[in-house]
C-alpha positions in Angstrom: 133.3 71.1 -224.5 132.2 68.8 -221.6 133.4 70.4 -218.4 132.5 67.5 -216.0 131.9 63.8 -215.6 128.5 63.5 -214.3 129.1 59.4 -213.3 129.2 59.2 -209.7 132.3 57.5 -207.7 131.3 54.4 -205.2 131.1 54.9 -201.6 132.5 52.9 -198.6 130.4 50.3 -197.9 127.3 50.2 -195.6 127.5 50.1 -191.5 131.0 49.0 -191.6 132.5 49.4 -187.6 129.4 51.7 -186.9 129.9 54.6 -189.5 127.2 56.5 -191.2 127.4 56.0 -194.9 125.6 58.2 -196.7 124.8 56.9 -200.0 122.1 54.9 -200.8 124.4 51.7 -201.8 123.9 48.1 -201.9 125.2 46.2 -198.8 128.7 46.4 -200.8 128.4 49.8 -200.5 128.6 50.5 -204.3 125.5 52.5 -205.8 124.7 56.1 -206.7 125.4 58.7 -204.9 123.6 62.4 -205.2 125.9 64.1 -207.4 125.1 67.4 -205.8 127.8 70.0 -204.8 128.4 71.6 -201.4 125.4 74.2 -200.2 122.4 72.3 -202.7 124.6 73.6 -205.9 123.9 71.0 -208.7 125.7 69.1 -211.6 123.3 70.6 -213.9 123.8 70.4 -217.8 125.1 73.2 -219.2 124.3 75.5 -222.7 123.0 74.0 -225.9 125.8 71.1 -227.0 127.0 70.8 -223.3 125.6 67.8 -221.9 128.5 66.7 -219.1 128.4 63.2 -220.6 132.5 62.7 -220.6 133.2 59.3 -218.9 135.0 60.6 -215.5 134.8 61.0 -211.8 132.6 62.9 -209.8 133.7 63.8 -206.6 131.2 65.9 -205.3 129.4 62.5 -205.1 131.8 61.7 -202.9 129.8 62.2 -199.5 130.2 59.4 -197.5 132.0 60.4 -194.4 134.2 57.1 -194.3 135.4 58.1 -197.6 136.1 61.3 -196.8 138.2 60.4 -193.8 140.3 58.2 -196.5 141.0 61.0 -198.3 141.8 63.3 -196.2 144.4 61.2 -194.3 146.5 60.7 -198.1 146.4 64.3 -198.9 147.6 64.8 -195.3 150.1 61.7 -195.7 151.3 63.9 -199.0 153.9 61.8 -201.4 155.0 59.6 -199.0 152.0 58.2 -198.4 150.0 56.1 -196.1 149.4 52.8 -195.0 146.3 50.5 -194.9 146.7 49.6 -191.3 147.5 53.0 -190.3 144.3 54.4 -192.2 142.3 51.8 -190.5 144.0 53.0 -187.2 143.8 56.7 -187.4 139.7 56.4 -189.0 138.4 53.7 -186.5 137.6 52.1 -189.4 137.7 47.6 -190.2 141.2 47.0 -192.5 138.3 45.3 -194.6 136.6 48.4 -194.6 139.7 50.7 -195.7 140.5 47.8 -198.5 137.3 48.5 -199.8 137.4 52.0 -200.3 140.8 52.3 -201.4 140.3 49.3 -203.9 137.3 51.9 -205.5 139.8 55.1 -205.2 142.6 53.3 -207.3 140.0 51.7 -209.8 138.9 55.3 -210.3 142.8 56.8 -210.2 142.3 58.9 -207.1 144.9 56.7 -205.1 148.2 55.0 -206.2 150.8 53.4 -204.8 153.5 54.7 -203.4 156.3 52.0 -202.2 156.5 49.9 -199.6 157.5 50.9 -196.0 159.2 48.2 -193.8 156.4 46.6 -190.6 157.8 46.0 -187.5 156.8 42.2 -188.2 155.8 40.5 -191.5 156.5 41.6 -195.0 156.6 45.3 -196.2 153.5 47.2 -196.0 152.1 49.3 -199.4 151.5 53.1 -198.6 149.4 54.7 -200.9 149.1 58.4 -201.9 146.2 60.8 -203.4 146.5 61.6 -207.0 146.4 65.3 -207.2 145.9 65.7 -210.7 143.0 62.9 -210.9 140.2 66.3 -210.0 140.8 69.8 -210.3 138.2 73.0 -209.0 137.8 76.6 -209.8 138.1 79.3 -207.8 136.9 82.8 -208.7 137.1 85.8 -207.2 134.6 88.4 -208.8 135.7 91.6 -207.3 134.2 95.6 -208.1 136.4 96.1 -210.2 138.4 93.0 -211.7 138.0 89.1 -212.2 140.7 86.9 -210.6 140.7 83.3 -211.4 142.5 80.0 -210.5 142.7 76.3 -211.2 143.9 74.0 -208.3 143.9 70.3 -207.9 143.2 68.1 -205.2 146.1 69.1 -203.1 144.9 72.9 -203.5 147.9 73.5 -205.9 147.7 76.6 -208.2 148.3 75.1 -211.9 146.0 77.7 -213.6 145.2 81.4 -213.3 143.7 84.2 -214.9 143.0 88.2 -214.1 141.0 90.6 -216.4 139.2 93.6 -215.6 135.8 93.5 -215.0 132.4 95.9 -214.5 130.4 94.0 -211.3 128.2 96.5 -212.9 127.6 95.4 -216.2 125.0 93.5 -215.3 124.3 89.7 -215.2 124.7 88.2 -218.6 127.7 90.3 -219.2 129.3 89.1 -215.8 128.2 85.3 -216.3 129.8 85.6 -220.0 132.8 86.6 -218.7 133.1 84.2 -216.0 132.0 81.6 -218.0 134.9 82.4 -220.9 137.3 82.4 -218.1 136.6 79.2 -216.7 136.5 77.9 -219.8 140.0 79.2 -220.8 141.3 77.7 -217.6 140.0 74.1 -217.8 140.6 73.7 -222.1 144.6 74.9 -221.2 144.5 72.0 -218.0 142.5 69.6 -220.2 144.9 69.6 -223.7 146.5 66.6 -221.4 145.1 63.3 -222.5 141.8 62.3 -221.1 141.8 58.5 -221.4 145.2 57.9 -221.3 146.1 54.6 -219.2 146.3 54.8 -215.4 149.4 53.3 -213.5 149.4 49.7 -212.8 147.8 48.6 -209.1 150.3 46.7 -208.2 149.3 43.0 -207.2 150.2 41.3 -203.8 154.0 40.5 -203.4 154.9 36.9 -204.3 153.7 34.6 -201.6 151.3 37.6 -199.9 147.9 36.9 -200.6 147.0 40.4 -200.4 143.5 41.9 -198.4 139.8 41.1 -199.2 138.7 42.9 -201.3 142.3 44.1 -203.1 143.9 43.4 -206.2 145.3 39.8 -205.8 143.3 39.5 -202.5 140.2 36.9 -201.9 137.1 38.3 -203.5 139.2 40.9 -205.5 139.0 42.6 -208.9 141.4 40.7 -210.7 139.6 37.6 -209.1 136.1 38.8 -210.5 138.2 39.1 -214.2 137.2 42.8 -213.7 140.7 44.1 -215.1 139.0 47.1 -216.2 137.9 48.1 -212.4 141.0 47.5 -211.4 143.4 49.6 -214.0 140.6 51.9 -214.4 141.1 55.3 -216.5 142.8 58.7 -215.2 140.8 61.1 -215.9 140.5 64.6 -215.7 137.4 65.5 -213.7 136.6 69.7 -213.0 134.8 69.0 -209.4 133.1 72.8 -209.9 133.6 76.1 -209.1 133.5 78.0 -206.1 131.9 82.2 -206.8 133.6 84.8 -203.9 132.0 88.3 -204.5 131.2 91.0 -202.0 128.5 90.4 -199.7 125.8 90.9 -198.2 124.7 87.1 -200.2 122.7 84.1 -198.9 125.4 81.5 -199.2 123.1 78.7 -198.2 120.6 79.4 -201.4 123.8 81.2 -203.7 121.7 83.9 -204.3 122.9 87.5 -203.8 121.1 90.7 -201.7 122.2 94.0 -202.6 125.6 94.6 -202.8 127.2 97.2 -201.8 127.2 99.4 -204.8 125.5 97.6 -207.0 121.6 97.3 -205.8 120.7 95.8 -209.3 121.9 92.2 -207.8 119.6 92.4 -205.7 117.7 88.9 -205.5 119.9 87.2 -208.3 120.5 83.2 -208.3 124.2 83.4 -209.3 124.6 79.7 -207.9 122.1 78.4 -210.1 122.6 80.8 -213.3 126.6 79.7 -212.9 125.8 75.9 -212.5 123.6 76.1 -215.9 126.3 77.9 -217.6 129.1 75.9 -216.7 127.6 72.8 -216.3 129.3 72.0 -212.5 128.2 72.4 -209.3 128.5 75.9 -207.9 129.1 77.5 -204.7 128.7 81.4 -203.6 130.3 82.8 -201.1 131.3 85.9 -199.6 134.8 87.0 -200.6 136.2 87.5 -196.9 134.4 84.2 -196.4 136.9 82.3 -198.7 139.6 84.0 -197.9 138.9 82.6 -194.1 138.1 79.0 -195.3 141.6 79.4 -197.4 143.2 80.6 -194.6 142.0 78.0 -192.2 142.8 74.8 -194.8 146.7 76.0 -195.3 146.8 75.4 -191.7 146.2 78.8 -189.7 144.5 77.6 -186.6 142.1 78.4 -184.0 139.8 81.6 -184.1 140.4 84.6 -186.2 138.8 87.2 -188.0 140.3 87.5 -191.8 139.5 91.8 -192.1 140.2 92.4 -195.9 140.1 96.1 -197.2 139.8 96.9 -200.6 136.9 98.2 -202.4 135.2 97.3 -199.6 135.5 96.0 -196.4 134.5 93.2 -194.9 135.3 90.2 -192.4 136.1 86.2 -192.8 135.2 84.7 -189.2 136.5 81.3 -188.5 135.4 80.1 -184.7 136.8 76.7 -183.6 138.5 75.9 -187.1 135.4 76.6 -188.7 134.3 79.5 -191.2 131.3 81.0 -189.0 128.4 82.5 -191.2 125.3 82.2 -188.7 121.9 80.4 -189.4 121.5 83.5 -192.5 124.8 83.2 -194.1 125.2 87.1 -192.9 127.9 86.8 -190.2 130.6 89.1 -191.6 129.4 92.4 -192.4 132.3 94.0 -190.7 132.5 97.3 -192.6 128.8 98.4 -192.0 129.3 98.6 -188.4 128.1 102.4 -187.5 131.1 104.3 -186.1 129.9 107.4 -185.9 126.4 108.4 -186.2 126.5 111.7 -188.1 129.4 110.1 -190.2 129.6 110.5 -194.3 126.7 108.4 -196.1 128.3 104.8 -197.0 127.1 102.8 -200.3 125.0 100.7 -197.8 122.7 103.7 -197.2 123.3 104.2 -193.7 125.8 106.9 -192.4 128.9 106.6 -190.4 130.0 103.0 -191.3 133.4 101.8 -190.8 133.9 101.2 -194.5 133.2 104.8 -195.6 135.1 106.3 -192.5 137.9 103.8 -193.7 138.3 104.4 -197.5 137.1 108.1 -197.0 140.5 108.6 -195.0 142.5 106.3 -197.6 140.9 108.5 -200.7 142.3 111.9 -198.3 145.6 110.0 -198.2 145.4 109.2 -194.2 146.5 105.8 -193.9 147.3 106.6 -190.0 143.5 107.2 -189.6 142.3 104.9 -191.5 144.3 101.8 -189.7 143.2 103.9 -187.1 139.2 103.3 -187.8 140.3 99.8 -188.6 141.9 99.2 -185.1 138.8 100.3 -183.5 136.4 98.2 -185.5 138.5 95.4 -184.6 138.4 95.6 -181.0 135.1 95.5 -181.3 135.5 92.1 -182.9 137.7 91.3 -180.2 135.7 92.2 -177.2 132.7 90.6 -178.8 134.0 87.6 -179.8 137.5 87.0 -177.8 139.4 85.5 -181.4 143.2 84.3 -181.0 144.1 87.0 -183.2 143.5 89.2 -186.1 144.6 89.1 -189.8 144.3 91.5 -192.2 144.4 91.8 -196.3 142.7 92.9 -198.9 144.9 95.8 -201.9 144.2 98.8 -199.6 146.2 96.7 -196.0 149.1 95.4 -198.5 149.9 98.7 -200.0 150.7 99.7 -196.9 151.0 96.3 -194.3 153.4 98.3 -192.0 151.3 101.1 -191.4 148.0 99.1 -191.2 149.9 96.2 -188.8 151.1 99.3 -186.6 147.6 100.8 -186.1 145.4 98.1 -185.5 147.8 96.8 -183.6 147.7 100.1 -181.3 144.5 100.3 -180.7 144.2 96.6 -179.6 146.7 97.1 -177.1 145.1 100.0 -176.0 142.1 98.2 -175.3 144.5 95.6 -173.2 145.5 98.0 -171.1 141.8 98.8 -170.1 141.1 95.5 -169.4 143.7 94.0 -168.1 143.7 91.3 -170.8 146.8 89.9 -172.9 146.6 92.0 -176.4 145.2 90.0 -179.6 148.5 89.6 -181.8 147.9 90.9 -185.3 149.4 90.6 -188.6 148.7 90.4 -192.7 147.4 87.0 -193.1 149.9 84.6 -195.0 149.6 82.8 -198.0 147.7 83.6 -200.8 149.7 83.1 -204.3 152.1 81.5 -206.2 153.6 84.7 -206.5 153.1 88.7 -205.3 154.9 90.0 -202.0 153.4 92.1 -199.2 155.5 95.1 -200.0 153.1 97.3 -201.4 151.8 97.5 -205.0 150.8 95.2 -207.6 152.4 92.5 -205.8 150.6 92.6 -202.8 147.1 93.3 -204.9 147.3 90.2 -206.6 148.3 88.2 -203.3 145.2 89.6 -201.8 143.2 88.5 -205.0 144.5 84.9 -205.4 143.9 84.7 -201.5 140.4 84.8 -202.1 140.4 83.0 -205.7 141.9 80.1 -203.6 139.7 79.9 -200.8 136.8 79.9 -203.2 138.3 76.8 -205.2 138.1 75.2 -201.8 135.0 75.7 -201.0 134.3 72.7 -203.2 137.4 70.7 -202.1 136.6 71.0 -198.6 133.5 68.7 -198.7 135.6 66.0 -200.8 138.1 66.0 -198.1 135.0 66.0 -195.0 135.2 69.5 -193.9 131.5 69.8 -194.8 130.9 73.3 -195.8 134.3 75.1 -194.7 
């Protein structure tokens, strides 16, 4: 079954009000556009009988920052959408420029209308609105121990999940099977919707408004070219890729994995590309503390914080400036291999003393107090070293026992306050993360913790559609 279109959506056109396009268009600013996916992961073809060739939309072809911008402002705008003139506004960008890109989004059924809104001179203006449901991503969180999964659509929204058990240990074909029957699972329940069936109208200039270049009853227009076909276009469903969070260390960059902790035998592996062949979308790898950050900082929580997620392992999701912060190697983040104590038990890693072991050591004695204790500490560290706005924590181990965990890192952090005079870092479990699951302890706030992650690697591959770059 094909899982993605591999025909490239147009671009906004070429040095329109100084912006760079990046697509290699004609001076209309249609032409093809590298259908590669965020981090050099590739639209490869996938196993024997999987060719990709479904007619569709790529939007990982969707570079062009002009486009981007478009986008971004009608999933911001949400259902009540946006106007031409105030997209042209709020991007810098020509009204013939924004006419021409949202002509191509419509034609391909990534905008629609969505009423009119009264000017404050002339005749009512048409908002338009991002389709959610015109691309969908994939978000999976391969943890130690289980596999969570999630399908979300171009507003981030859950409409898709899976969880199984799983053996990071198994080794690589059995872990790429199972991924690969997952996904699959998730995108044939999404796609038993129609493929081709007919997109809504675009709705023609009202009687006596000649509409914009470029537009549907506008000068130079679709409908004016007798391209009907461009202009009601197909919706289609489109699976953008999928985005890989696994415990680190990993080269995000290249998608290829080092030697996790525990499991040596990855050492060297090219998940991104193994994934890519398999599945036949672009792939992206990241760490899972990394996606939890980039989820994190897309629903909207601000500034500079470090994500600290304790589960199997531990680990930290840095975001500096709004942005997730891996460093020039794609290593920034090894929180839990920090040495605490230099004589201290031996940790997976092969060193001794790190603040993981010293951490799930006192959790496996049933010492929570100390072990939010060792957590407190590692997290001034963070703090002095990096002066964040605050600190969030997660992962099954924090939401068994959020109070207890909140309590003790928050302790020491003021502790450290008091030595330096400086206003304490507020902490707190980080929000969000699920359509369900609580932070109360138990299952519930295990599977928030896990669908945190499963979400933030899904966007990893929206976040470039929408011009975040690479989180």
């Amino acid at each position: 079954m094909p899982l993605l279109s591999q025909r490239c959506c147009q671009s906004a056109s070429t040095g329109e009000n100084g912006r760079v396009n990046r697509t290699n268009g004609g001076p209309d600013g249609r032409g093809a556009t590298v259908g590669t996916g965020p981090a050099g992961g590739t639209g490869t073809t996938g196993p024997a009988g999987r060719t990709g060739t479904t007619a569709g939309v790529n939007l990982l072809g969707l570079r062009s920052h002009n486009t981007a911008l478009v986008l971004d402002l009608l999933r911001t705008a949400g259902a009540e959408g946006i106007s031409r003139l105030e997209l042209a506004e709020r991007t810098g960008l020509t009204p013939q420029a924004v006419s021409k890109i949202t002509a191509r989004l419509r034609a391909d059924g990534l905008a629609a209308d969505a009423g009119r809104r009264a000017s404050t001179g002339g005749k009512p203006r048409t908002v338009l609105r991002l389709v959610p449901e015109a691309g969908h991503a994939v978000g999976v969180h391969l943890d130690r121990d289980e596999l969570r999964a999630v399908l979300v659509d171009l507003d981030g929204t859950v409409v898709g999940e899976r969880n199984t058990p799983l053996d990071l240990g198994a080794g690589a074909d059995a872990v790429l099977t199972r991924v690969a029957g997952v996904v699959e699972e998730l995108w044939a329940e999404r796609d038993e919707i129609p493929r081709e069936a007919p997109a809504e109208p675009v709705a023609s200039a009202a009687p006596g408004e000649p509409g914009e270049p470029g537009e549907p009853g506008g000068p130079g227009g679709p409908e004016a070219r007798g391209d009907e076909a461009a202009v009601r276009g197909r919706r289609r469903l489109s699976l953008l890729g999928a985005g890989i969070a696994l415990p680190g260390p990993l080269d995000h960059a290249r998608g290829v994995l080092h030697r996790v902790t525990g499991f040596p035998e990855w050492d060297g592996f090219p998940l991104r590309d193994a994934l890519s062949q398999r599945l036949g979308v672009p792939v992206v790898v990241d760490k899972d503390t990394n996606a939890a950050a980039l989820g994190l900082a897309v629903g909207g929580e601000g500034g500079s914080f470090a994500y600290l997620h304790l589960g199997t392992g531990l680990g930290a999701g840095l975001v500096i400036g709004g942005s997730v912060h891996r460093g020039p190697r794609t290593g920034a983040g090894e929180f839990g291999h920090q040495v605490l104590q230099l004589d201290g038990p031996r940790c997976g890693c092969g060193d001794r003393g790190c603040i993981e072991a010293l951490c799930l050591g006192a959790v496996a004695r049933g010492d929570t107090d100390e072990a939010a204790r060792v957590l407190g500490t590692g997290a001034a560290n963070l703090v002095g070293l990096l002066d964040i706005d605050r600190v969030l924590l997660g992962g099954r181990i924090v939401e068994a026992a959020p109070e207890a965990f909140v309590r003790g890192v928050r302790e020491v952090l003021e502790a450290r306050a008091r030595r330096t005079g400086d206003t304490p870092v507020p902490v707190r479990i980080a929000s969000g993360g699920g359509q369900g699951g609580g932070r109360d302890g138990g299952e519930g706030g295990h599977r928030e913790s896990g669908q945190r992650v499963a979400e933030g690697a899904a966007q990893s591959v929206l976040a470039p559609v929408f011009g975040r770059g690479d989180g």
